[in-house]
N, C-alpha and C positions, 0 to 999 in steps of 0.2 A: 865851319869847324868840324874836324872827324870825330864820330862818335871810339868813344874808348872804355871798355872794358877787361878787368881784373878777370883770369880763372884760375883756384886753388887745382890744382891737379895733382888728383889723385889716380887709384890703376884703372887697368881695363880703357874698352874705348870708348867708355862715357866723354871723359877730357876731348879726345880726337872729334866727336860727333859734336858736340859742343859748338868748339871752336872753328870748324868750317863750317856749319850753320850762321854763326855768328860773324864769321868775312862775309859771307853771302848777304848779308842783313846790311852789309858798312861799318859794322863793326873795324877798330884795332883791338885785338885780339891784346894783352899783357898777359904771360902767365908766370905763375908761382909752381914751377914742377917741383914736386916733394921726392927728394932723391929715393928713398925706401920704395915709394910704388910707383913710380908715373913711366909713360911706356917714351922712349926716346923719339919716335917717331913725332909725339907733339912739338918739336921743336920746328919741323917743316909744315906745320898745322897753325902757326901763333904768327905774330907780326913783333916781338917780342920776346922773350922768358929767360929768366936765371933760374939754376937748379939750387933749390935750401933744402935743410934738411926739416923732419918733422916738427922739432924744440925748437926752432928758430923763426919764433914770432915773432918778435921787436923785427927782423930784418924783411919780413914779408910785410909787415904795415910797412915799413922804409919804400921799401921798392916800387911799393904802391904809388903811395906818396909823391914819390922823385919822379916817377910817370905819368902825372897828375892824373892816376885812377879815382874817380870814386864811387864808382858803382863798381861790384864782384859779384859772380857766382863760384860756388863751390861742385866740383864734378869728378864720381870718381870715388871708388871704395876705398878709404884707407882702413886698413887692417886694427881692427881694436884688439888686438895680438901686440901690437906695436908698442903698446903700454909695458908688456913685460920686457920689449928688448935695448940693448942700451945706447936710448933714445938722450942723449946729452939739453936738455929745457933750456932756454936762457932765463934771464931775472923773470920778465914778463908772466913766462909760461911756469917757470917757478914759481909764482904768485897767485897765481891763475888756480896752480893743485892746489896751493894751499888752503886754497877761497871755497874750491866748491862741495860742496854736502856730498856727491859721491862721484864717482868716474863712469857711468852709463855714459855711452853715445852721446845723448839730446843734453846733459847737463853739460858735457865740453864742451860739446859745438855750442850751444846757447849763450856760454860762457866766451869762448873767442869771437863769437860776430860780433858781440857788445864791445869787445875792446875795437874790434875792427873800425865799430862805430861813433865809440866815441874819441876817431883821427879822423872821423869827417867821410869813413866807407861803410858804404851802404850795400851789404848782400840782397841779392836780387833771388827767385823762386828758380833752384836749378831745372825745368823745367822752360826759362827763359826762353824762345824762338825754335821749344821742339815738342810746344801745344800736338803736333800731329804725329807725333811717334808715342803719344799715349794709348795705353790700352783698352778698345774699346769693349762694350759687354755682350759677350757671344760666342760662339766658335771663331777663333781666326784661322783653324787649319780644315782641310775638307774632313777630318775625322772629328765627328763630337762625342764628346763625351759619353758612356753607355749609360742606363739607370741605375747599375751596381754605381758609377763609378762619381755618376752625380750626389748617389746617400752620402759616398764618403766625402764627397765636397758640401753636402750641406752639412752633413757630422763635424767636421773640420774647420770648417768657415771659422763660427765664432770663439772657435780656440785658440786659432791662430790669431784673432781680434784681441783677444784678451791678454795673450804672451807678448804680440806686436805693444799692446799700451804700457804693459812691467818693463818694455824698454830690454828686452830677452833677445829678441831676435825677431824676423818677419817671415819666418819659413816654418812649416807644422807639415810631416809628410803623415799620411794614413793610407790604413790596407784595412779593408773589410771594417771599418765604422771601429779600428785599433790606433791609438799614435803611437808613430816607428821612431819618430826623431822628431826632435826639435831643434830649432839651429839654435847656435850662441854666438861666442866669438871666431869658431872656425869658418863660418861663412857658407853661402847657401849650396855651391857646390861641392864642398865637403861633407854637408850633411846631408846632401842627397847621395851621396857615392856610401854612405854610412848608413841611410836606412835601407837600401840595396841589398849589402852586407847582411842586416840583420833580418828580413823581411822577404829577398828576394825579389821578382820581376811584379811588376803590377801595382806598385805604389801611385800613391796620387798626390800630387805637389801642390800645397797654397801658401801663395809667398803674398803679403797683406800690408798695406802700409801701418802705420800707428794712428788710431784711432784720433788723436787730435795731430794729425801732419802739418809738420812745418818743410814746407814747399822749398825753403834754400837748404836744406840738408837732409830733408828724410824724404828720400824719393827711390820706393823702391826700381830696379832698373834687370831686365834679363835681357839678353845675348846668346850666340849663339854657343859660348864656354858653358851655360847651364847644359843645352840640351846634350853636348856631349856627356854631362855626367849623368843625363836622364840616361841616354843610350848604353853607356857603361855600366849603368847599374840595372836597366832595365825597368825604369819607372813610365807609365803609361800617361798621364794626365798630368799638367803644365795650368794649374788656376790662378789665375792675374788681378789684383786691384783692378776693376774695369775704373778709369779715366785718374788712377793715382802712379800708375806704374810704366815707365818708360822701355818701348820696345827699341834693343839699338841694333842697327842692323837689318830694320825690319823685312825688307826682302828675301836676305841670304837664311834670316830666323823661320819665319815659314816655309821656306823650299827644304829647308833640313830639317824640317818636322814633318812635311808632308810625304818626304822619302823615306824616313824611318817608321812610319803611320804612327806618329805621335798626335796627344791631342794638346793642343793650347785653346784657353780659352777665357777672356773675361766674368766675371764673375763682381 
């Protein structure tokens, strides 16, 4: 019998890296592409997918369902922007706001894999069959990090730990042992192109998972769309979750860190 699995797809090519790991594995691919963010190109990536929108819950447990999924991963940044725009809920998901004590991140999500799971779908750790695109602790580009730039990574570290658990965001940029920005809901390349902005060249990036990570939805993940905005704004230093944080791309991510003499590096 062929193994089969569900993916909520969300943007970027978390979704795409996924889902052809996941044929390579024997996997059948089912996916949920969420019309607001999923890149079209997964549709030649799955073995399946209908496109729902983000309020339509009831129909993506259906679909599941009717394809007897029952194991899923979630893959894929959906925008928590998405909250203000006019996102039509069905019942399910209208019940769902009504239910929860507030709208962070980890309280949705926690909130819809429990419905998921009590139709008998079971979310699996997004992280699933891509154990080796985590990041490990060290330099991964041939530049490391200077000693100015290491203080501001230890200065950093545990601020970004502390924001990451308030459920704020996973991203804390610093210059000279100062915080330039912190992300929110605009998202991590926005607010590195913002502490740029206000700070100029030489910032030092740590993007951190949440202090108690839950593995099917809170996995931080860079590509190479960050280091463009490192490049654009001219930030110098790229500090990763060493073994929480997912490198996608990881090939093309290094060679365009090593050409622009960026530093990435676990932490």
């Amino acid at each position: 019998m062929d193994k089969k699995i569900g993916l909520i797809a969300g943007n970027g090519a978390f979704p795409l890296v996924f889902a052809r790991e996941a044929r390579r594995q024997g996997e059948t691919v089912v996916a949920v592409a969420l019309k607001e963010e999923a890149d079209p190109q997964l549709e030649q990536a799955v073995d399946q997918i209908t496109w729902l929108s983000l309020g339509q819950l009831g129909k993506t447990i259906r679909f599941f369902k009717d394809q007897g999924v029952t194991r899923a991963v979630m893959a894929g940044q959906v925008k928590h922007t998405q909250l203000f725009r006019h996102i039509l809920p069905d019942l399910l998901v209208t019940k769902l706001l009504a239910r929860v004590v507030n709208k962070k991140a980890d309280t949705l999500l926690s909130a819809v894999t429990r419905e998921f799971e009590q139709e008998g779908i079971q979310f699996l750790p997004s992280t699933t069959y891509l154990d080796h695109l985590l990041c490990p602790r060290g330099p991964l580009t041939r530049r490391a990090p200077t000693s100015s730039e290491k203080s501001d990574i230890d200065f950093g570290l545990p601020l970004a730990r502390h924001i990451a658990g308030q459920d704020i965001g996973q991203t804390l940029i610093v210059k000279d042992k100062t915080v330039v920005a912190v992300e929110a809901m605009e998202g991590t390349d926005a607010c590195i192109r913002r502490a740029g902005q206000i700070a100029g060249p030489g910032c030092v990036i740590i993007k951190v998972a949440r202090p108690k990570q839950d593995l099917r939805f809170d996995v931080p993940v860079t590509g190479p769309r960050t280091l463009e905005a490192m490049k654009e704004s001219g930030s110098a230093v790229l500090a990763l979750d060493a073994g929480k944080t997912l490198l996608l791309e990881k090939e093309t991510l290094l060679k365009v860190a090593d050409a622009a003499q960026l530093c990435i590096t676990g932490v």
